[in-house]
C-alpha positions as CSV (number, residue, x, y, z in Angstrom):
1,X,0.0,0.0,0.0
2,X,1.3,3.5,-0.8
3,X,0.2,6.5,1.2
4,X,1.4,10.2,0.7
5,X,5.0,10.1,-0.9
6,X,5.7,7.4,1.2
7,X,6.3,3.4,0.6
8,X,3.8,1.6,3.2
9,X,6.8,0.3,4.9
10,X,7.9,-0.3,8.3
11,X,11.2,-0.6,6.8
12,X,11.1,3.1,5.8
13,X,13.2,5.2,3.7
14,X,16.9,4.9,4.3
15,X,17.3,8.8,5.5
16,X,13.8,8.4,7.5
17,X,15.6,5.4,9.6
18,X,18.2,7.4,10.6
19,X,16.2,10.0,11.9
20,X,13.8,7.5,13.7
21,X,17.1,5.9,15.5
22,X,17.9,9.2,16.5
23,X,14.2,9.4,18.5
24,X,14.6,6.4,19.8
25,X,18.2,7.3,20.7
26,X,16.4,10.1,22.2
27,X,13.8,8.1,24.0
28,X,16.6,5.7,25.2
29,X,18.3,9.0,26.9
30,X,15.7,10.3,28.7
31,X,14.7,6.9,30.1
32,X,18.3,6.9,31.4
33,X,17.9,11.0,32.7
34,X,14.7,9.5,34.4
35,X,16.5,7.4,36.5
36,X,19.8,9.2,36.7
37,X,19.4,13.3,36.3
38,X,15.7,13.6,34.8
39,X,13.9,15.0,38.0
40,X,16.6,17.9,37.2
41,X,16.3,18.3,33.7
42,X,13.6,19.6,30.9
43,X,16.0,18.7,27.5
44,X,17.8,16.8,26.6
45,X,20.0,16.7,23.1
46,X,22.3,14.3,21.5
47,X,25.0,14.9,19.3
48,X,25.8,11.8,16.6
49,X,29.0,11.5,14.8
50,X,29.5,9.9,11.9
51,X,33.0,10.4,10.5
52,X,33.3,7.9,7.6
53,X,30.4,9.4,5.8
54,X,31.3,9.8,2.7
55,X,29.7,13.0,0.0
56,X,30.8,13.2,-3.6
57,X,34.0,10.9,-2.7
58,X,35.0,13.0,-0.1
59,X,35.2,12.2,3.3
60,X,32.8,15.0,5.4
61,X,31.7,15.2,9.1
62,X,27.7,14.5,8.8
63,X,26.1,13.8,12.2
64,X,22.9,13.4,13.4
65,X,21.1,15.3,16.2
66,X,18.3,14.3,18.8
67,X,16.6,16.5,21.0
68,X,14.1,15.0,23.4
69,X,11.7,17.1,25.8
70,X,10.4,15.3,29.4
71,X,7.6,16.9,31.1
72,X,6.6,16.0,34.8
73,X,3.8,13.3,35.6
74,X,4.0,14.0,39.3
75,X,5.6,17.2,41.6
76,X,7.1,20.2,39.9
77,X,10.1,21.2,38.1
78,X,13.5,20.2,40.7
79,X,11.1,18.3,43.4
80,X,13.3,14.7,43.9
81,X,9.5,13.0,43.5
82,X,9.0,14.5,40.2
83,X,8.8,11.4,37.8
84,X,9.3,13.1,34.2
85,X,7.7,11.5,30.6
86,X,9.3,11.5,27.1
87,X,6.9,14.1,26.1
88,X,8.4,14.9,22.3
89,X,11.6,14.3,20.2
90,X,13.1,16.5,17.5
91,X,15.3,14.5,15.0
92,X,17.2,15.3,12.0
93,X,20.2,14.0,9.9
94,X,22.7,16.3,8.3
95,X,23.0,15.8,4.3
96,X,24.6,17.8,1.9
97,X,28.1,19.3,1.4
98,X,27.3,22.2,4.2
99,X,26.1,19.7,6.5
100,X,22.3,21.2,6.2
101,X,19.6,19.7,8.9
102,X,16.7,18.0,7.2
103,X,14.7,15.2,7.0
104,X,13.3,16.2,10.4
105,X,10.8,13.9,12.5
106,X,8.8,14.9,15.1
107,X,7.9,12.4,17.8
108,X,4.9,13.0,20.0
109,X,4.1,10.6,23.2
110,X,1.4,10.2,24.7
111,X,0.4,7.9,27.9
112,X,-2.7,6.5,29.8
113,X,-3.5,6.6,33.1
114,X,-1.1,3.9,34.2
115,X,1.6,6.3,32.7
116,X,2.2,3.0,30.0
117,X,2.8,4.3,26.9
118,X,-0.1,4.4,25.3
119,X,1.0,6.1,21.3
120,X,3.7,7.4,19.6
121,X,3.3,10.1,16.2
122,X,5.1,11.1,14.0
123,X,5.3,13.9,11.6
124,X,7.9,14.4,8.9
125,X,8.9,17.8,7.5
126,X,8.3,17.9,3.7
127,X,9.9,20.4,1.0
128,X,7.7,23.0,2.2
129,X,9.5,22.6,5.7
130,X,5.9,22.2,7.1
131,X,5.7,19.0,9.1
132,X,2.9,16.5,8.1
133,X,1.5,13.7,9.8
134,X,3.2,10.4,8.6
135,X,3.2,7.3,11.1
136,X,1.5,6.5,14.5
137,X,2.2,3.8,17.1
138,X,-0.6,2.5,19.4
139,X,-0.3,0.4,22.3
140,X,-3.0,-1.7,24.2
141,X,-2.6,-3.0,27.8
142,X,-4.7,-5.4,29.8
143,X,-3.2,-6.0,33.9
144,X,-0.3,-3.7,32.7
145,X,0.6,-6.1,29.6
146,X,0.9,-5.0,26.4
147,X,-2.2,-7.0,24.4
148,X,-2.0,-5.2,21.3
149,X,0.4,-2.9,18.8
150,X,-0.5,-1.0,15.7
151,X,1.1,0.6,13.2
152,X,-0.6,3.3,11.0
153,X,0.0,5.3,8.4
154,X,-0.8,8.4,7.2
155,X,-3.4,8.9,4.0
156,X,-3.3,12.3,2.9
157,X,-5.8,12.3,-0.2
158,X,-8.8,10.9,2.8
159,X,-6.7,12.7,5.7
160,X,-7.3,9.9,7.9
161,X,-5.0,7.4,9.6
162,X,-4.9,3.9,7.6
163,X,-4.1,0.7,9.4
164,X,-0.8,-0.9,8.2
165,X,0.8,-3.6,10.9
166,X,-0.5,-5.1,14.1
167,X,0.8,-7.3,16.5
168,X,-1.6,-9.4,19.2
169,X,0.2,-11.0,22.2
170,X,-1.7,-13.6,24.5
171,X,-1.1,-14.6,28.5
172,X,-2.0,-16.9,30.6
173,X,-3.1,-16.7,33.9
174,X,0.2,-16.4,35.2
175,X,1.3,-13.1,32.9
176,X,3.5,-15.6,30.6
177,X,3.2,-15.0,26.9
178,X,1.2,-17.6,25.2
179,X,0.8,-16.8,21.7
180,X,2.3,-13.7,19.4
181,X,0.4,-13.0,15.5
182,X,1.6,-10.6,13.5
183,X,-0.6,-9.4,10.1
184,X,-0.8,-6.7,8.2
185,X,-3.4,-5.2,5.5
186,X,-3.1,-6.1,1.9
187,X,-4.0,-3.5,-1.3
188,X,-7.7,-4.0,-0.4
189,X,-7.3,-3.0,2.6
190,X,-8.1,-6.6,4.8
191,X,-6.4,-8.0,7.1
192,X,-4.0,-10.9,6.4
193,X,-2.3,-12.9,9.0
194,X,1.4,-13.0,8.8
195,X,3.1,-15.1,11.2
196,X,2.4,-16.7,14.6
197,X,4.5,-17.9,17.5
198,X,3.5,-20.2,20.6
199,X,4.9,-20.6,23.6
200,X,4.4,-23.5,26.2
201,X,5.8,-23.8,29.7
202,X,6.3,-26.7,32.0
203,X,5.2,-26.9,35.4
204,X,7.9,-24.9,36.5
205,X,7.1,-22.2,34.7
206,X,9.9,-22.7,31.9
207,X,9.9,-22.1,28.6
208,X,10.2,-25.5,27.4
209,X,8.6,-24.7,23.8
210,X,8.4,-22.3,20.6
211,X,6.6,-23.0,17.5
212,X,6.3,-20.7,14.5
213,X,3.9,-20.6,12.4
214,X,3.3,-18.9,8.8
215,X,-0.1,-18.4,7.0
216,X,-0.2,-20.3,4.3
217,X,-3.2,-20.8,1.9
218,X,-5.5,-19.8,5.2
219,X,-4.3,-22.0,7.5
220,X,-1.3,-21.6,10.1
221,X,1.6,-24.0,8.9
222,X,4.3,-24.9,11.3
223,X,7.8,-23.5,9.8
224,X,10.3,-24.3,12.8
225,X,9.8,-25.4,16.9
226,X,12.6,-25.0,19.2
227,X,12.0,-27.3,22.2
228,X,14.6,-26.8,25.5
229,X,15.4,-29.1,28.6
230,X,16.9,-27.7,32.4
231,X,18.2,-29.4,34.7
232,X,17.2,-29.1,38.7
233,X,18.1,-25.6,39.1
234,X,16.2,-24.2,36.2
235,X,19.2,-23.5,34.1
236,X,19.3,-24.8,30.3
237,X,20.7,-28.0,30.0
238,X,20.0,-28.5,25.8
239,X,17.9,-26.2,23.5
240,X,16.7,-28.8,20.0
């Protein structure tokens, strides 16, 4: 499916992956300020290097930049029990001889009332250097689990947010992950499953079991099963 200017892919562009490791880079730092400097701090910005890149045959100093934004869930600004969020993340990748930002992402986070992340949206600056809705993560939580994930993309000509990806996760009544299915829409817009993995535990609560499935002429075909044995102290002992 094509959307916008865009490939339907969760692969992305080349350019756009950059920038998206940057926000999770991002993301990854302020989770670290959170537990380190965060109560203490409102920005954060990171600095990539990437001194092999080379333009026109010519080796040049590109880098890639990061700048995330926390805001406080609890106390005020400089309290020790202020807990700060990943509120927003500004990304961008230097291209070009001069080493011009562009390709800039913006990264919006959102939470519900468990503070569990709850979405994540993006918005990519075009030509114009007006930034446009282009992706969207949503996240689904039963107990404090994560049940569901979806991936959506951005249709401009309907201005509506399309389905693209999902992933489904099962437990039992012990929290452990049961079953995983991944699908994701076709041309026509249905839903098609992609692949599915099941997990079984002994009495122990190992892992003593994986199969993986793939959809094949509408059924779930098993592609590969890992099985794994442990000894008295619950440490591997063989993995077939």
């Amino acid at each position: 499916m094509m959307y916008n200017m865009f490939t339907s892919t969760r692969k992305g562009l080349a350019a756009l992956a950059w920038v998206c490791l940057m926000c999770l880079s991002a993301e990854l730092l302020a989770q670290g300020a959170i537990g380190i400097a965060g109560r203490h701090s409102q920005a954060i910005r990171l600095n990539m290097l990437r001194p092999n890149a080379m333009i026109n045959g010519a080796q040049q100093p590109p880098y890639a930049y990061s700048a995330a934004y926390l805001r406080n869930a609890f106390g005020q600004p400089g309290e020790n029990s202020a807990t700060f969020l990943l509120d927003s993340a500004l990304c961008g990748i230097a291209t070009g001889e001069n080493n011009q930002f562009s390709n800039h992402l913006k990264a919006f986070y959102s939470y519900d009332g468990n503070l569990q992340l709850s979405s994540v949206e993006f918005r990519h600056e075009n030509q114009s250097g007006v930034f446009e809705n282009f992706s969207r993560k949503r996240y689904v939580y039963e107990n404090g689990r994560q049940t569901q994930y979806l991936f959506q993309l951005w249709d401009a000509t309907i201005e509506k947010w399309k389905d693209d990806y999902q992933e489904q996760t099962t437990y039992d009544g012990q929290g452990r992950w049961t079953e995983f299915v991944t699908r994701e829409q076709n041309e026509a817009g249905e839903w098609v499953f992609l692949q599915k993995k099941e997990m079984q535990y002994d009495q122990d609560g190992n892992a003593v079991e994986l199969t993986v499935y793939e959809w094949n002429n509408n059924d779930w075909q098993p592609k590969t099963r890992a099985m794994a044995t442990y000894n008295e102290n619950g440490f591997y002992t063989q993995v077939l």
